[in-house]
Backbone as JSON, one array per atom type, in Angstrom:
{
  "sequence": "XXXXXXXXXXXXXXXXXXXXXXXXXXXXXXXXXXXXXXXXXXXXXXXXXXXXXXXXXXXXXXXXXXXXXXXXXXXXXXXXXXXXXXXXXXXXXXXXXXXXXXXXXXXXXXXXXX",
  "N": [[1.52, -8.95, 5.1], [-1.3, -8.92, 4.64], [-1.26, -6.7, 2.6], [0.05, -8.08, 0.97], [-2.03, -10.48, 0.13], [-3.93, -8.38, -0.64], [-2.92, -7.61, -3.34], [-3.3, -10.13, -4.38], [-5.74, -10.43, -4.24], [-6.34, -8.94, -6.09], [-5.51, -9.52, -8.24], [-4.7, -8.94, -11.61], [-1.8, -8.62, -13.75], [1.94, -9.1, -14.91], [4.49, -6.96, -14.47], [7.13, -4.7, -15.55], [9.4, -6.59, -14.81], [8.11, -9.02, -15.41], [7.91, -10.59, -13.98], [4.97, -12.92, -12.64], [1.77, -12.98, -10.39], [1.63, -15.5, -9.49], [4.52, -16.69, -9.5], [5.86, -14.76, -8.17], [4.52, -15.5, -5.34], [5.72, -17.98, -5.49], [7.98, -17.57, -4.0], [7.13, -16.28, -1.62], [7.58, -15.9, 0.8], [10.53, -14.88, 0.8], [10.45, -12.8, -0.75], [8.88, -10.63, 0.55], [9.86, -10.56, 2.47], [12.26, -9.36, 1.3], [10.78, -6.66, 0.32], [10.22, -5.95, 2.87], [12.83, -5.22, 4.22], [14.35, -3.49, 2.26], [12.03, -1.16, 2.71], [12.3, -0.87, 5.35], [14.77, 0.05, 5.71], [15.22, 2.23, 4.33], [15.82, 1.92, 1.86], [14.36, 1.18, -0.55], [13.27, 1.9, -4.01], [11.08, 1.84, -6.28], [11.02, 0.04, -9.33], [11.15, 0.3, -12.53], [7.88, 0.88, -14.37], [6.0, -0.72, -16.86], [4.83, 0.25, -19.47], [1.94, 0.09, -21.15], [-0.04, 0.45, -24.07], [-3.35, 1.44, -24.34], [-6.46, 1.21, -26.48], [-9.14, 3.48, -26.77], [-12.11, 4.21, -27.1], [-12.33, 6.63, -28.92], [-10.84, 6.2, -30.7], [-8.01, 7.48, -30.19], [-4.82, 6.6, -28.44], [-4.31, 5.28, -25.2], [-1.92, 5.42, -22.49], [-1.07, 3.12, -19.9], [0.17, 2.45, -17.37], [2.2, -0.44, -15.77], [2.75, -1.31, -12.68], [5.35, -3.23, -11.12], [4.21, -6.39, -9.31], [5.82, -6.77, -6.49], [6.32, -3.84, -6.32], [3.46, -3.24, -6.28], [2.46, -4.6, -4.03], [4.19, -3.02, -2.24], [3.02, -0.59, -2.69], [1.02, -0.94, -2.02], [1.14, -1.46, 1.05], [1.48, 0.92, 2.16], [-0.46, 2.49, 1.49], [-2.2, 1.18, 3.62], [-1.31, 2.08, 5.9], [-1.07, 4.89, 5.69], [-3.49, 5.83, 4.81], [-5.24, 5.26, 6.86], [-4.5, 7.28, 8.64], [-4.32, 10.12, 7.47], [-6.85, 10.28, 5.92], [-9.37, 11.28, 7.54], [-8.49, 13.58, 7.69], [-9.24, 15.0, 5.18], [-11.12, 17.52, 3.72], [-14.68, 16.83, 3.19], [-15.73, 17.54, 1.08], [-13.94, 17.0, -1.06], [-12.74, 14.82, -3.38], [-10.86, 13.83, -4.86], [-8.86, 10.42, -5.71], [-10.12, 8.76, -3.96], [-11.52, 6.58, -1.3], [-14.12, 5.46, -1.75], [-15.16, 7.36, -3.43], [-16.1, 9.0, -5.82], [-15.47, 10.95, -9.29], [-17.93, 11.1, -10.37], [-19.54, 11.2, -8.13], [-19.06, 13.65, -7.3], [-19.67, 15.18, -9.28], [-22.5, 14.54, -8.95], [-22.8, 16.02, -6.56], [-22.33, 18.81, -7.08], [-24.35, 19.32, -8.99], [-26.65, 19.18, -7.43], [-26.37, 20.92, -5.44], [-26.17, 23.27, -7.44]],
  "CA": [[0.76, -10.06, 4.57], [-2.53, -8.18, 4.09], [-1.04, -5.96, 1.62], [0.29, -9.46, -0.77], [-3.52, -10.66, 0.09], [-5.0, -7.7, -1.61], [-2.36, -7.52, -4.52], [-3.29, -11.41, -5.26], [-6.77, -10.4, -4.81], [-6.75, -7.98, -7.84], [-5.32, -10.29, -9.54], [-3.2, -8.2, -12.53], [-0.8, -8.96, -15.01], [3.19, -8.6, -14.53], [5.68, -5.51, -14.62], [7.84, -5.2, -16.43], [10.26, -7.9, -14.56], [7.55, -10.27, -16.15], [7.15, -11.96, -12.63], [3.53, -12.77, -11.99], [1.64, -13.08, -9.33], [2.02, -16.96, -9.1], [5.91, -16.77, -9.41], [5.71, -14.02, -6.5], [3.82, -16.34, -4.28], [6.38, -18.8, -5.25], [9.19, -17.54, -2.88], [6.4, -15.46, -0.93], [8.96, -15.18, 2.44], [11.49, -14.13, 0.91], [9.78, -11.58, -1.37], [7.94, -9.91, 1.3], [10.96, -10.07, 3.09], [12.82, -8.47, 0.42], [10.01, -5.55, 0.09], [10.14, -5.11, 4.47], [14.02, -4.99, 4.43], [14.69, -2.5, 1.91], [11.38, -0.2, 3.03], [12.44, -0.43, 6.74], [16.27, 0.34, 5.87], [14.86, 3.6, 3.38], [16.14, 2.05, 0.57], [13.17, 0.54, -1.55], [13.05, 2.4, -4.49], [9.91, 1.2, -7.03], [11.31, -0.55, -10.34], [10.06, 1.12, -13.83], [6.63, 0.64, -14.73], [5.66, -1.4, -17.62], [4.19, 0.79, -20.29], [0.9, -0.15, -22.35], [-1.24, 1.47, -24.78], [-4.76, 1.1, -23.95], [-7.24, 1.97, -27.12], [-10.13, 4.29, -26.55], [-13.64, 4.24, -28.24], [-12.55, 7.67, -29.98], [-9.57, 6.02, -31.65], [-7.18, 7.62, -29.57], [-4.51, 5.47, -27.52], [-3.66, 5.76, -23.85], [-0.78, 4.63, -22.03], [-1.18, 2.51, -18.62], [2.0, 1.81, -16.55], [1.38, -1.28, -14.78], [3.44, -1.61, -11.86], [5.91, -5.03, -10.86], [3.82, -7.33, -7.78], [6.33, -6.66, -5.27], [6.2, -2.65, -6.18], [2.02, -3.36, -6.15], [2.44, -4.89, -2.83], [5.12, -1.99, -1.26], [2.57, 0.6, -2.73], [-0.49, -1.53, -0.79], [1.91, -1.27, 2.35], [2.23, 2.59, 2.53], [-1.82, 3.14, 1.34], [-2.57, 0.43, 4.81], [-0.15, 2.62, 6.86], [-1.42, 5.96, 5.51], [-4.61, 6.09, 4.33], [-6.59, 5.81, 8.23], [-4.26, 8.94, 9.16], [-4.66, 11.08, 6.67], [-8.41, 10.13, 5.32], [-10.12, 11.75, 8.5], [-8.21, 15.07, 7.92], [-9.77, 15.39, 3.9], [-12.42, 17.97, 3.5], [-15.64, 16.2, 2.69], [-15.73, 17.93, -0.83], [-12.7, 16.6, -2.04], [-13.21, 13.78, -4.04], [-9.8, 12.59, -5.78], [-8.12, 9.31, -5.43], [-10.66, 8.53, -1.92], [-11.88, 5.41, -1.29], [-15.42, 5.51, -1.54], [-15.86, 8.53, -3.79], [-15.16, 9.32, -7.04], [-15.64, 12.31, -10.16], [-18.97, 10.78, -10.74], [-20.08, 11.64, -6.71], [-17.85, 14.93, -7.3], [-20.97, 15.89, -10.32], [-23.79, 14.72, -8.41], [-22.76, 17.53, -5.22], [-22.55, 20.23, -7.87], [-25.89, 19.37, -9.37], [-27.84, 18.88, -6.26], [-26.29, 22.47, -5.08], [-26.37, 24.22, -8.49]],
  "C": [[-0.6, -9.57, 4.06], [-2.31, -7.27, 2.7], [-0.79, -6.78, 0.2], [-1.14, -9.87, -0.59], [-4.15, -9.6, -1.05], [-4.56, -7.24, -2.84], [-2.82, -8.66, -5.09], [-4.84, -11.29, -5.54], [-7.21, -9.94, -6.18], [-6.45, -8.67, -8.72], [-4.2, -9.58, -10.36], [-2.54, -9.15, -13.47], [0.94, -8.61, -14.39], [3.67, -7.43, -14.84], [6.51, -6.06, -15.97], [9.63, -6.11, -16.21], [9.49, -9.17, -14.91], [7.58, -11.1, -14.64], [5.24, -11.84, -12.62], [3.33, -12.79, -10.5], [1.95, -14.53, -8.78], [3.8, -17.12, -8.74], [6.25, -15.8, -8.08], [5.62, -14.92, -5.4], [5.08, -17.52, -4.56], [7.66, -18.95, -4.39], [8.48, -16.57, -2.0], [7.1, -14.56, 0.44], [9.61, -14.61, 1.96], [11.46, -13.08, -0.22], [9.54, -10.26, -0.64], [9.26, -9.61, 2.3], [11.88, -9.05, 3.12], [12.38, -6.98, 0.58], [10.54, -5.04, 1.53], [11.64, -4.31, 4.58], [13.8, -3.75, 3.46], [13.24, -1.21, 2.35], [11.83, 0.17, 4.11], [13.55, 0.22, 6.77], [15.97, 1.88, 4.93], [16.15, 3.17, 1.94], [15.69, 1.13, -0.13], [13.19, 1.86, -2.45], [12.24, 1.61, -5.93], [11.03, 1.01, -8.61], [10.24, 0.54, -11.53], [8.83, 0.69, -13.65], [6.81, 0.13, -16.31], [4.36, -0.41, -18.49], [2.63, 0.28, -21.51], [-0.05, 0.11, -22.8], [-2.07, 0.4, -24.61], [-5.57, 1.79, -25.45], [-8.41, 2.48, -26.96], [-11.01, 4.21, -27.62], [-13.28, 5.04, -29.13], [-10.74, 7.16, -30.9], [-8.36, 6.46, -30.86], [-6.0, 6.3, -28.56], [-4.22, 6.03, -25.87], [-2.82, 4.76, -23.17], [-1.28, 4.5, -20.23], [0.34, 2.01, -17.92], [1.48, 0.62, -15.36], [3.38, -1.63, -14.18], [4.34, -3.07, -11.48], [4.84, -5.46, -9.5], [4.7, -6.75, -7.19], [6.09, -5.02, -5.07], [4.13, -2.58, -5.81], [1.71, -3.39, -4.35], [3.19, -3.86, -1.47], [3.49, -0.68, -1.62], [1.21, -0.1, -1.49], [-0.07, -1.35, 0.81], [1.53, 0.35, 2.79], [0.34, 3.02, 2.65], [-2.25, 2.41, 2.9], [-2.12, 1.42, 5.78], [-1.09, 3.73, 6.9], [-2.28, 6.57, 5.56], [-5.71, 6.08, 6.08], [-6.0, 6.91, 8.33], [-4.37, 10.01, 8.52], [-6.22, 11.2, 6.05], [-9.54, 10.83, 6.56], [-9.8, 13.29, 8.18], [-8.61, 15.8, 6.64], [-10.93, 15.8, 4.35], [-13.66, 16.79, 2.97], [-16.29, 16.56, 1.02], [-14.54, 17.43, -1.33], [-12.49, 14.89, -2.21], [-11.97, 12.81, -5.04], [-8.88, 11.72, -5.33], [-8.79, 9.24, -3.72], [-10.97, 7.8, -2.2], [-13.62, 5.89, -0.73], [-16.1, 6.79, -2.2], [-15.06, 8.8, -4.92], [-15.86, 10.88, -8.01], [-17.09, 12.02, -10.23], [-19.75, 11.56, -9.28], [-19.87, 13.25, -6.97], [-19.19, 16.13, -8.2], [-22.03, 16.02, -9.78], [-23.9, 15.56, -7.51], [-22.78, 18.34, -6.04], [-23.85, 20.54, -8.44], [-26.75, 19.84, -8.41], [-27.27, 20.64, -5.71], [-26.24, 23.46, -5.87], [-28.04, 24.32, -8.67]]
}
């Protein structure tokens, strides 16, 4: 339940099963149900991703894969699970994909020690 909480918080757009988040929430039990059963049984396997070019200031395009809600909500499951046991055992220089630290932090330690 914390994990559909902080998928509805973000808010988002649909996958590419075109469910939203409102239509999610509309059978919420037996969604979440859905997600526990096949994770607990080891056979959840994440749906495509939903492809869409993003355009960039320099003209260039970039492609975003936006995930389905229920795959949003299985990946929020695993980061809840994961993320206290493993986040204590990361060096304190290593800076990618952490919560609370990003490339920008990653420049200012090289400065301040260069």
């Amino acid at each position: 339940m914390v994990a559909w909480e902080s998928v509805k918080a973000n808010k988002g757009s649909s996958g590419i099963d075109e469910e939203s988040i409102r239509d999610f929430e509309a059978n919420l039990k037996g969604n979440l149900y859905k997600i526990w059963n096949r994770m607990s049984s080891g056979t959840y396997f994440p749906p495509p991703v939903m492809a869409v070019e993003i355009p960039k200031n320099d003209g260039r395009i970039r492609l975003l894969g936006i995930p389905t809600v229920s795959d949003r909500v299985a990946q929020a499951v695993i980061k809840l699970h994961l993320e206290p046991i493993v986040e204590p055992k990361f060096h304190d220089d290593s800076y990618g994909y952490r919560p609370g630290k990003s490339a920008l932090d990653a420049v200012g330690v090289a400065r301040k020690r260069c």
